[in-house]
N, C-alpha and C positions, 0 to 999 in steps of 0.2 A: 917226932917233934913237929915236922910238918902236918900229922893228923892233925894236933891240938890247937895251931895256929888256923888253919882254913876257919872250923869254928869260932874261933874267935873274929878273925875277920869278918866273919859273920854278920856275927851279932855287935861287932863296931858298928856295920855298915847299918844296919838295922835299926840300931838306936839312931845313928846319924840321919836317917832319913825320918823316924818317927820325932824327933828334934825338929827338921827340917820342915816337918808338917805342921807340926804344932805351932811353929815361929810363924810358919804363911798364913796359919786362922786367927792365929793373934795379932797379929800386922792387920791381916783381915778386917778383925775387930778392933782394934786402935788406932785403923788407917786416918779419921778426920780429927785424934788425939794424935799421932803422928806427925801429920800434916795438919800443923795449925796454921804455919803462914803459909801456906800452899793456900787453906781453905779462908784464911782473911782476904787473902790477895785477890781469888774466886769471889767472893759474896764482895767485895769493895767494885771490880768489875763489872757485876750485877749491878749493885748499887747507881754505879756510874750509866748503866747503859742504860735503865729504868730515868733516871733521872736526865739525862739525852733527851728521852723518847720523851718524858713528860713534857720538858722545855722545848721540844720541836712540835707536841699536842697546843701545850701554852699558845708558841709562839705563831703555828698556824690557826689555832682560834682564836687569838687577838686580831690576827690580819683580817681574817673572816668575818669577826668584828668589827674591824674597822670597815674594813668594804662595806656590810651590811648597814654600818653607820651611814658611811661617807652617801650610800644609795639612798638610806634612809630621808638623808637630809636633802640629798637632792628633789626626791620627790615630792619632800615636804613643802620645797620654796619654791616647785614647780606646780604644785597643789595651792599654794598660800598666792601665788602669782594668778595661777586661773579663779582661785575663789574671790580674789581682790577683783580683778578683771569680769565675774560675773557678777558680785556682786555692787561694781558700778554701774554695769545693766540693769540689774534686777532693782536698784535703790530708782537710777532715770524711769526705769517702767512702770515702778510703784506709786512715784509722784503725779505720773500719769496716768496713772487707771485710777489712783485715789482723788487726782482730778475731775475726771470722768465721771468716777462714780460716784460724787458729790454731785456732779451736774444732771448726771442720769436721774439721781434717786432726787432732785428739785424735780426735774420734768416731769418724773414720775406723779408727783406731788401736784401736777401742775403752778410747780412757781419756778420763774426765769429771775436771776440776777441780772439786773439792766446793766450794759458798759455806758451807756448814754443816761443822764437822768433829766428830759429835757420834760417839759408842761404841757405841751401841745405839740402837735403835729406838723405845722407849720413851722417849728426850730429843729423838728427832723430832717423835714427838707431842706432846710437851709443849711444844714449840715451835709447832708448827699450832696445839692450841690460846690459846695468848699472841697467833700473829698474826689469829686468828679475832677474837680481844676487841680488838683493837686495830682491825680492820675495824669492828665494830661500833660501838666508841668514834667513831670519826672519822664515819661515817656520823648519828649522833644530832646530831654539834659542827660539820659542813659537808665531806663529801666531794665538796660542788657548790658552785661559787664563782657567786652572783650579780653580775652589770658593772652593771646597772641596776635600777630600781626600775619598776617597771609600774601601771599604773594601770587598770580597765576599768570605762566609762562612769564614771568619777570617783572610782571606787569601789577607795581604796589595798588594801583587803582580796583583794576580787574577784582583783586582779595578784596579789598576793603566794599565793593561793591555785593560780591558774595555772603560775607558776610552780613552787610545789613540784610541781605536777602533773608537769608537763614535767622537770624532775629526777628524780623516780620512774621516769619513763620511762626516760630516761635513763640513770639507775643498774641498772635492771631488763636493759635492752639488752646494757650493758658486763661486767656479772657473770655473763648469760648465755651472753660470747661468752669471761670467762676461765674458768668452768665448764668449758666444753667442750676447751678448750686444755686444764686441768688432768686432763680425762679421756685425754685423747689424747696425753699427753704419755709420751715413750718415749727409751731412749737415743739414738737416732738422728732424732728429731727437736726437741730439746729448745731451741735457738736458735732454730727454724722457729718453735715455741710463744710463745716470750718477742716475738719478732719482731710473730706475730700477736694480742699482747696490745698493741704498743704501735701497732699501727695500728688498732688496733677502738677505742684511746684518741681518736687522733687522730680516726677518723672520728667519732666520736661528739662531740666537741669544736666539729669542724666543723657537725655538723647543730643545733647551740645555740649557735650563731657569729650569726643574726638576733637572738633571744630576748638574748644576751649571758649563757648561761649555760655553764660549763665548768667539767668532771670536776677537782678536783685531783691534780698530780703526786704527792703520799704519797699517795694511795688506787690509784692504778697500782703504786707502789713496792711496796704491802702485797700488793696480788697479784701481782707479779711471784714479792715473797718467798716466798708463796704457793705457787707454781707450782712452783718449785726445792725448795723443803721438801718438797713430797708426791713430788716424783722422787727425791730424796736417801730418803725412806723407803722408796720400793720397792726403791729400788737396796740398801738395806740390808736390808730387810726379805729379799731376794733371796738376799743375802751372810748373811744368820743362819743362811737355810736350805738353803744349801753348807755353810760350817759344820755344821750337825747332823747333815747327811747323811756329812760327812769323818770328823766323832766316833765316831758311828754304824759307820761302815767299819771304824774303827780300833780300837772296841768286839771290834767282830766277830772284827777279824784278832787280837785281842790274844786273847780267849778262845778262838778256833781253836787261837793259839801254845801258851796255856796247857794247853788239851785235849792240843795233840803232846805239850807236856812232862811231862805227867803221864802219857802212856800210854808215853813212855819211861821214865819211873821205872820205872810198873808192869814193863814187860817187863824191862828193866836188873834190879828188884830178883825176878821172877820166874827169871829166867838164873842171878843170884846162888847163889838158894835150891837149883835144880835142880847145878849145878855142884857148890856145898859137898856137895849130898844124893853126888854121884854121887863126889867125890875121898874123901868117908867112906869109904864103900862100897869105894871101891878101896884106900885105907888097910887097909880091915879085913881083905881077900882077899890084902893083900899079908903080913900078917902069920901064914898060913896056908900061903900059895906054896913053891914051892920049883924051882929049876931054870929054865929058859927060862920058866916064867911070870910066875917076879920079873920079869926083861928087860919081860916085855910088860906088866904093871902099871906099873912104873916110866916107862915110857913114856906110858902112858894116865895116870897120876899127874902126869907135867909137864905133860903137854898139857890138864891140867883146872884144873893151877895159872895156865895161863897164861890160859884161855878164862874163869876168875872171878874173874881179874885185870882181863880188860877189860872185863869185866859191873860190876863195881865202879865202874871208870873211868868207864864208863857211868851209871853211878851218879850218880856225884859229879857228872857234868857236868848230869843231868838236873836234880839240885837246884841246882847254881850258875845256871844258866840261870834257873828260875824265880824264884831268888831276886834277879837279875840284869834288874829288868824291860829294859831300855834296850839291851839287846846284841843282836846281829841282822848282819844283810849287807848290802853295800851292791851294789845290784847294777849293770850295765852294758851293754843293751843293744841292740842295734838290727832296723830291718824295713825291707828296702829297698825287697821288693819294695810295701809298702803307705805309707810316709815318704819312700824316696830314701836316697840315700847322704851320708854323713856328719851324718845326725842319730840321736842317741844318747837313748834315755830311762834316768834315774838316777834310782832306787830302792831304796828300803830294804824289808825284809820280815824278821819275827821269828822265821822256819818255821825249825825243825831243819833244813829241808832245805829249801834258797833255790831251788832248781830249781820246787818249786810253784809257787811264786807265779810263774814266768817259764809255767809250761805254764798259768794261769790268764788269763794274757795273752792265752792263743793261742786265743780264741775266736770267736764268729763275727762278734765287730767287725771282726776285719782280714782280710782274703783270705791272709794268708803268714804261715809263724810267726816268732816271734824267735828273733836270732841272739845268744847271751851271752857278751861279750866279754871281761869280768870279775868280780869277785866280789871285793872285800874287808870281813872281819868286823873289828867293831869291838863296843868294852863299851859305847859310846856313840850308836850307830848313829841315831839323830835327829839328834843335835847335827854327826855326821860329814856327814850329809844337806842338813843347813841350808849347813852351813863350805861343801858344795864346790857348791849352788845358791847360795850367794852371788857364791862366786868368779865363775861365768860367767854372772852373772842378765843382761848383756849380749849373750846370745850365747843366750838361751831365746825357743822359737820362738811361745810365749804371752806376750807381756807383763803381760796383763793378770788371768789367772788363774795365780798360782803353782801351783795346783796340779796343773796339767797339767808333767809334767818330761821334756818332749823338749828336746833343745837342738841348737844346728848348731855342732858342732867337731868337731875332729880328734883322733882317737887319741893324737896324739904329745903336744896339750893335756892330757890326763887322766894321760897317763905322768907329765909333768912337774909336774901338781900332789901325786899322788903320790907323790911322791918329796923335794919341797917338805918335806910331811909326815909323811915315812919310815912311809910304808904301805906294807904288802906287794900288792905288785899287778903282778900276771901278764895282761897284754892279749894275748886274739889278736887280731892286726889285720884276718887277714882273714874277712869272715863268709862263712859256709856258703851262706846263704840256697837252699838247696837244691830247695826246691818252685817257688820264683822259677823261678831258673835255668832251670829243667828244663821249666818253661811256658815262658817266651821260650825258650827253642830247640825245642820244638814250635809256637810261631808262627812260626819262622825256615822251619821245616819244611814246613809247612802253607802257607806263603807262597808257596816256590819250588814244590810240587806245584803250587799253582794258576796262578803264570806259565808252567808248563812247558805244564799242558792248554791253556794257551790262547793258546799261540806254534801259528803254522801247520805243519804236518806238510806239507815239501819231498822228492818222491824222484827220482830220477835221470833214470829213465825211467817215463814215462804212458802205457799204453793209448791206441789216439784216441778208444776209446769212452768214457773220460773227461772229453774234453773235446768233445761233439759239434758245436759252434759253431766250434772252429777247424781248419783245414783244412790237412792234413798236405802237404808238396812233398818 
């Protein structure tokens, strides 16, 4: 009995353990079907702990953010703070250098804005001395501003005497540094000047900056005024004596004019006298004549009627003339070879004969003579001069001195204001310039001789004893 059992225990135990296996791979296998809230409760976990970490990423790159911002913005109002701050600077330095350079680019030009706009020289001075007494004024009533009161060794006097000291100084310093500005003051460096008045202010401000003493801004202002008055004088002083020198010219040419005109009366009425003496005469032979010698008196009778008819004419014109101060020519002409092409000088000249005064030109200021393009007379010839230097005062190659009258325009311009005007005027357009010419194509000439000499001379065939170094095959 006990055989048949062991066996079977056996295979109890056998099955029970291949049960036992199969249960563990299938548990195995249906462990997360199983375990479904085990695996909810896991992945919810996760979920949670993902969702932690993202809200603690969130939460630290907001702050990061916000730092980044809060920095952002500081820098920006610390940025916007120095950009405002420079460009208060930059706008003060612009207004000044734009001043400057308004003033520079006049001087350059040679033209000065006046602060003064006085007639004559003599209300210049009379203005130096007002701002002289006014200097004086301010200097006796505080051209030095005391900040404190001083004291030495206890002694309120002792300070205050110190100090005037050191303001003496001080005044002595600054008057000696616009002294010398106002010596050296010139058209082309007259902002340099005013410039170096207000930093010899400055600097001297500075060095009574411990002491707490400084210069006042009206005792600057007085000699800025200063400085601009005695240049406006020279400058005028300058301008009286062009002026006198132009009167002067115009003295000269008028009395020259006069001198022509009187020695053509004299001759006009010299011609006259001889003419009447001489058709008397043939009058009188004619009434003696007879035959072919009437024919030939009568002949020499018209031809002496006709020659103290125009000694007359001549006459007349000599006295209308003088009588006439203001009549004259206007003349039209140019110089290439020493100005260039299309600039024209327009003048006036009161010579019987307008050609003078163009051969008075032609002296040994310019290397070429002038070429005269036209000529119109007028009764008016100043005022005809003004009328057509106004017209093209735009287009004058002086700005600043009218009375230099070269201008840059065109022929066809002067046709057309002629004609504006119904004035008789005959332009040649093209000028001679002859002497010019005739030099440049003697340097044309003299050009090519010298490139020819000095181009190498090739001939066909060489001797070998020409070249001993190379060796003939």
């Amino acid at each position: 009995m006990a055989i048949f059992i062991f066996p079977i225990a056996l295979l109890a135990i056998a099955g029970l353990c291949w049960t036992s296996w199969k249960l563990l791979q299938l548990r195995r296998k249906y462990r997360p079907l199983l375990n479904v809230d085990l695996e909810v409760d896991g992945r919810k976990r996760q979920l949670a702990a993902l969702l932690d970490e993202q809200k603690r990423v969130q939460a630290s790159t907001a702050e990061a953010r916000r730092k980044a911002d809060e920095d952002m913005k500081r820098e920006r109002d610390a940025f916007n703070a120095r950009y405002t701050a420079a460009k208060a600077i930059y706008d003060q330095l612009q207004n000044q250098m734009a001043e400057l350079d308004s003033n520079a680019e006049m001087i350059s030009s040679g033209v000065y804005k006046p602060e003064f706009d006085f007639k004559t020289s003599a209300e210049y001075k009379a203005r130096l001395e007002e701002i002289y007494e006014r200097q004086k004024q301010l200097v006796r009533q505080g051209a030095v501003h005391f900040g404190t009161t001083w004291t030495i060794n206890g002694s309120a006097s002792q300070g205050a005497k110190m100090q005037k000291q050191y303001a003496k100084l001080m005044l002595r310093g600054f008057n000696g540094e616009c002294d010398a500005a106002i010596a050296k003051v010139a058209w082309n460096n007259i902002n340099g000047m005013v410039e170096r008045i207000r930093k010899s202010f400055d600097a001297f401000n500075a060095l009574g900056t411990v002491m707490n003493i400084t210069l006042t801004p009206e005792y600057m202002k007085l000699r800025l005024e200063e400085l601009r008055c005695a240049y406006e004088l020279e400058e005028k002083r300058h301008a009286e004596l062009e002026e006198q020198r132009r009167i002067r010219a115009q003295m000269r040419e008028e009395e020259k004019t006069q001198h022509e005109i009187e020695l053509a009366k004299k001759k006009a009425e010299e011609d006259e006298a001889r003419y009447a003496r001489a058709l008397a005469e043939a009058q009188t032979h004619l009434a003696s004549a007879s035959g072919a010698e009437v024919e030939k008196l009568n002949s020499k009778i018209e031809e002496l009627q006709k020659q103290l008819v125009a000694a007359q004419n001549a006459k007349e014109r000599a006295i209308s003339r003088a009588q006439m101060t203001k009549s004259g020519h206007l003349y039209i002409v140019s110089n290439i070879g020493s100005f260039g092409d299309g600039i024209y000088k327009i003048g006036m000249t009161r010579r019987l004969d307008p050609l003078e005064r163009v051969q008075e030109l032609n002296d040994a200021s310019v290397p070429f003579g002038f070429d005269v393009h036209g000529m119109i007379y007028a009764d008016d010839v100043p005022a005809l001069e003004h009328a057509i230097h106004q017209h093209f005062q735009g287009k004058q190659i002086n700005r600043v001195n009218g009375r230099k009258e070269f201008f840059r325009l065109s022929l066809d311009e002067l046709s057309a204001f002629a004609k504006g005007r119904n004035l008789q005027l005959e332009l040649t357009m093209l000028a001679e310039a002859k002497e010019y010419r005739q030099t440049m194509a003697l340097i044309e000439q003299l050009a090519a001789q010298a490139a020819k000499a000095a181009a190498p001379v090739l001939h066909k065939e060489q001797p070998a004893s020409a070249f001993p170094n190379v060796v003939l095959q």
